[in-house]
N, CA and C atoms as an extended XYZ file, in Angstrom:
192
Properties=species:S:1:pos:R:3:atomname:S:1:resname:S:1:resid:I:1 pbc="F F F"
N       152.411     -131.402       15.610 N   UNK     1
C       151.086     -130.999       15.192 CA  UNK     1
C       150.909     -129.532       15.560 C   UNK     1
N       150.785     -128.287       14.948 N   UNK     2
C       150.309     -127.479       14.876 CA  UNK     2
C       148.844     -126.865       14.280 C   UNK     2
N       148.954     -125.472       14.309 N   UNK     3
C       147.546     -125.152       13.936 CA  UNK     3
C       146.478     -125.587       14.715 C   UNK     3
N       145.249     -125.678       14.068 N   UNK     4
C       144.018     -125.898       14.945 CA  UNK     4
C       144.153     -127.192       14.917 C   UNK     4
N       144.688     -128.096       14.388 N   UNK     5
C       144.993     -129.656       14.646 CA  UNK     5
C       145.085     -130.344       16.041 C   UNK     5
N       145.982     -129.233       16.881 N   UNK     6
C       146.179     -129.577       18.362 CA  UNK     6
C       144.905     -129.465       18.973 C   UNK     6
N       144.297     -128.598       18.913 N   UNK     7
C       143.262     -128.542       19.712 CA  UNK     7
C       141.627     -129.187       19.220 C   UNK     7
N       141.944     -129.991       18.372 N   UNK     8
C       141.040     -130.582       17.605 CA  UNK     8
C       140.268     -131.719       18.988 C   UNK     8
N       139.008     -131.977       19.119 N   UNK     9
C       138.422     -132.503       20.039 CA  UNK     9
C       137.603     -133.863       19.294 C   UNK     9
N       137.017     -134.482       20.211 N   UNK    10
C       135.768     -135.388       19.645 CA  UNK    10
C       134.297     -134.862       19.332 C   UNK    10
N       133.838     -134.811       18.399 N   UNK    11
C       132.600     -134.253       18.007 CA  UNK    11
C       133.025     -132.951       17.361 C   UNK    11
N       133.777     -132.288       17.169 N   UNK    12
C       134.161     -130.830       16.513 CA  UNK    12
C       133.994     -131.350       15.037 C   UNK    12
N       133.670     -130.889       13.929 N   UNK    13
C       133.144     -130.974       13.036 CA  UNK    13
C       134.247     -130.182       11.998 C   UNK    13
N       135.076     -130.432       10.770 N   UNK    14
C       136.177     -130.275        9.733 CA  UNK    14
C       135.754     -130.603        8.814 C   UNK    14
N       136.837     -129.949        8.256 N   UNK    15
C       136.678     -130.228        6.386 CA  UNK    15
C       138.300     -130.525        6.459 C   UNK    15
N       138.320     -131.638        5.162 N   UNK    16
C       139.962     -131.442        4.790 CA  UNK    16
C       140.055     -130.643        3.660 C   UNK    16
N       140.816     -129.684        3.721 N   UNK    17
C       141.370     -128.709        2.453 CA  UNK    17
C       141.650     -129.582        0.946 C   UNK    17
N       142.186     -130.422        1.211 N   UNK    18
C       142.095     -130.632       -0.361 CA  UNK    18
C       141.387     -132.095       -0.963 C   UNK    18
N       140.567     -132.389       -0.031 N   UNK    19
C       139.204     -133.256       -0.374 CA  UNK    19
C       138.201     -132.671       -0.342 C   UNK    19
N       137.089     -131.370       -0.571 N   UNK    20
C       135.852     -131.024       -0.178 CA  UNK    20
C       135.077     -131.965       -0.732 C   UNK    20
N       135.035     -132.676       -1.628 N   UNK    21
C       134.297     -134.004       -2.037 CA  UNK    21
C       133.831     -134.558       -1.267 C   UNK    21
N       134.612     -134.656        0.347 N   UNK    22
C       134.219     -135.643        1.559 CA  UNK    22
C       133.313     -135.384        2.153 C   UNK    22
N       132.774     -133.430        2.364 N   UNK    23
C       131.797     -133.764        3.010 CA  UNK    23
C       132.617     -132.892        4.375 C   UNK    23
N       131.439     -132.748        4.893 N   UNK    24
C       131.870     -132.638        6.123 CA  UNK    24
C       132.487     -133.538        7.204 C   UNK    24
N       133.229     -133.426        8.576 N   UNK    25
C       133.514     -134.571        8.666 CA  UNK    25
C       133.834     -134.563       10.603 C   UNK    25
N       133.374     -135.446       11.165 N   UNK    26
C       133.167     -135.253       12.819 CA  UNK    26
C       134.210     -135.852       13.143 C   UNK    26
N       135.319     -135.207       14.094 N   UNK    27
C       136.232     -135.783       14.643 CA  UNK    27
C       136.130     -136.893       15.650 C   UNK    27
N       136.470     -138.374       15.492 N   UNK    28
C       136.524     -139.457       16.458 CA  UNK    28
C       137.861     -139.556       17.699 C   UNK    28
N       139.031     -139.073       17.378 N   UNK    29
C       139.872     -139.066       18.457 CA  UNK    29
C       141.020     -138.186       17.647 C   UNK    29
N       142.189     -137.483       18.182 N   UNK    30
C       143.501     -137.190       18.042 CA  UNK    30
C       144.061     -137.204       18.716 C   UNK    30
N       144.902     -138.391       18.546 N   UNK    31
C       145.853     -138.723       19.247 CA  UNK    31
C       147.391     -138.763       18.560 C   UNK    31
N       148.327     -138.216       19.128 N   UNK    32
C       149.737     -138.110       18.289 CA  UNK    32
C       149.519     -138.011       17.193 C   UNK    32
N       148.934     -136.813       16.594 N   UNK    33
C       149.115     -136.520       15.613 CA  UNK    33
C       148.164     -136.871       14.468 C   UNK    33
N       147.448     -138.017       14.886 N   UNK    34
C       146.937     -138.744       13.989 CA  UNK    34
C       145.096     -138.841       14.647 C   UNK    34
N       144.339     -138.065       13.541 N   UNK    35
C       143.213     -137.420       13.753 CA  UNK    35
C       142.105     -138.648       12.881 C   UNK    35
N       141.471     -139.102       13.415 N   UNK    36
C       140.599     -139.867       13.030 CA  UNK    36
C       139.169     -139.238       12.758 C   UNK    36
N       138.555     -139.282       11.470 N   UNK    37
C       137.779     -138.359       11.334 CA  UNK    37
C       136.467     -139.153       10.178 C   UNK    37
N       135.085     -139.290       10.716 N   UNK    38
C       134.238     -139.268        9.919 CA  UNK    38
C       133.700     -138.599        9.401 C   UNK    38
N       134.144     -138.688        7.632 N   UNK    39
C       133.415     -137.811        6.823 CA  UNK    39
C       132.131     -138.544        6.060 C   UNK    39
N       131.219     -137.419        5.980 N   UNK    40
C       129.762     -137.928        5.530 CA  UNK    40
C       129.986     -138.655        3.898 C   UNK    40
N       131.061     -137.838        3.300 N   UNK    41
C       131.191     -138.658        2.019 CA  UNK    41
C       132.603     -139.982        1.542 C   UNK    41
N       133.401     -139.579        2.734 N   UNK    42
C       133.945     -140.758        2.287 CA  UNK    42
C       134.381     -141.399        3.717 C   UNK    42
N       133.321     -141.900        4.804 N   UNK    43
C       133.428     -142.597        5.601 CA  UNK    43
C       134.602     -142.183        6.700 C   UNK    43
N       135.070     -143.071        7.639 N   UNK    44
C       136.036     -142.963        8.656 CA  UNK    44
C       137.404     -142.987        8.131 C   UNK    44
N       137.889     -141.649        8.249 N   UNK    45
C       139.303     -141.449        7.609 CA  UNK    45
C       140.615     -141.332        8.753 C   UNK    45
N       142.069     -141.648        8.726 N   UNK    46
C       142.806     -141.126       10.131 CA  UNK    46
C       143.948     -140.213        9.194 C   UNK    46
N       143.743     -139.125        9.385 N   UNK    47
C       144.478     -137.640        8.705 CA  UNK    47
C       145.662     -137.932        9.829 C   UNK    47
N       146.741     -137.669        9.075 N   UNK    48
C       147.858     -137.309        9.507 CA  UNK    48
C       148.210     -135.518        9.856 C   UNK    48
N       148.336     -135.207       11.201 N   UNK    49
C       147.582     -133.374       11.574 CA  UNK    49
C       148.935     -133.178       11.616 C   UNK    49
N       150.245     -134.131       10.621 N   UNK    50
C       151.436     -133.367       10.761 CA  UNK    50
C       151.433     -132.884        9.562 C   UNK    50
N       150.790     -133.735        8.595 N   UNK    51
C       150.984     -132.961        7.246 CA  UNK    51
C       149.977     -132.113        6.389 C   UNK    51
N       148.548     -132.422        7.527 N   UNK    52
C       147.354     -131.749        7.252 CA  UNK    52
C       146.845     -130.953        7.834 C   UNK    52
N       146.371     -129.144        7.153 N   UNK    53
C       146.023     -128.794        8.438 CA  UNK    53
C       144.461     -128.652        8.232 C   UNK    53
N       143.619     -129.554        8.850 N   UNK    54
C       142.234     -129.451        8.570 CA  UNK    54
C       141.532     -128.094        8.843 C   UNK    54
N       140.274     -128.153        8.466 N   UNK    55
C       139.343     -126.910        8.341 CA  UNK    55
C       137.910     -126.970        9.664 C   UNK    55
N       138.252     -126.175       10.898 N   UNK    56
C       137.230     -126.106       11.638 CA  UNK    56
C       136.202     -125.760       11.227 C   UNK    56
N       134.846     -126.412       11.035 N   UNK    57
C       133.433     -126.020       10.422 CA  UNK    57
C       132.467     -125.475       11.642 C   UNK    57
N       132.402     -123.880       11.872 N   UNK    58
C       131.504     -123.408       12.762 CA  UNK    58
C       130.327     -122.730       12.433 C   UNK    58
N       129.673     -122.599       12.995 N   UNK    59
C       127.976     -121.819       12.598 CA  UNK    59
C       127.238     -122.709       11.877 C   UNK    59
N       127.143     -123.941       12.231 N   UNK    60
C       125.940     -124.765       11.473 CA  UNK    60
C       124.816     -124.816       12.002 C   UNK    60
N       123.473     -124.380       11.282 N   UNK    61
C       122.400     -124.542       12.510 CA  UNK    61
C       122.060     -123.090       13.005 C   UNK    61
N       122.702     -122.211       12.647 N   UNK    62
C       122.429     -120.473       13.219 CA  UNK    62
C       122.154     -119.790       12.585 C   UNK    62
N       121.354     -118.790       12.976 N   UNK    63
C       120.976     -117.824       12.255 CA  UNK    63
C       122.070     -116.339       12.610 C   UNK    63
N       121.965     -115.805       11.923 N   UNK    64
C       122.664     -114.314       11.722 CA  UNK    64
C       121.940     -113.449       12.578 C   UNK    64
């Protein structure tokens, strides 16, 4: 697992690159590799973070 995948936490908030359909989506655990992730549009997903490299979603909620 590389990229920001490794350091992916519980509650950190992603997008997968080639679903934006899903929605945003709150990380539930990563463990070996395998990233369990609720997205608002297509429910509790477990991404494989060897072959995916998800999208950290920051600045929600802030102003400039």
């Amino acid at each position: 697992m590389t990229g920001i995948n490794a350091i992916l936490e519980p509650g950190m908030l992603v997008r997968h690159p080639g679903a934006p359909e899903w929605g945003i989506g709150q990380v539930q655990s990563n463990i070996a590799g395998r990233i369990t992730v609720n997205f608002r549009e297509a429910g509790k997903l477990v991404i494989d973070g060897n072959t995916i490299a998800l999208e950290l979603v920051t600045g929600l909620g802030t102003q400039p």
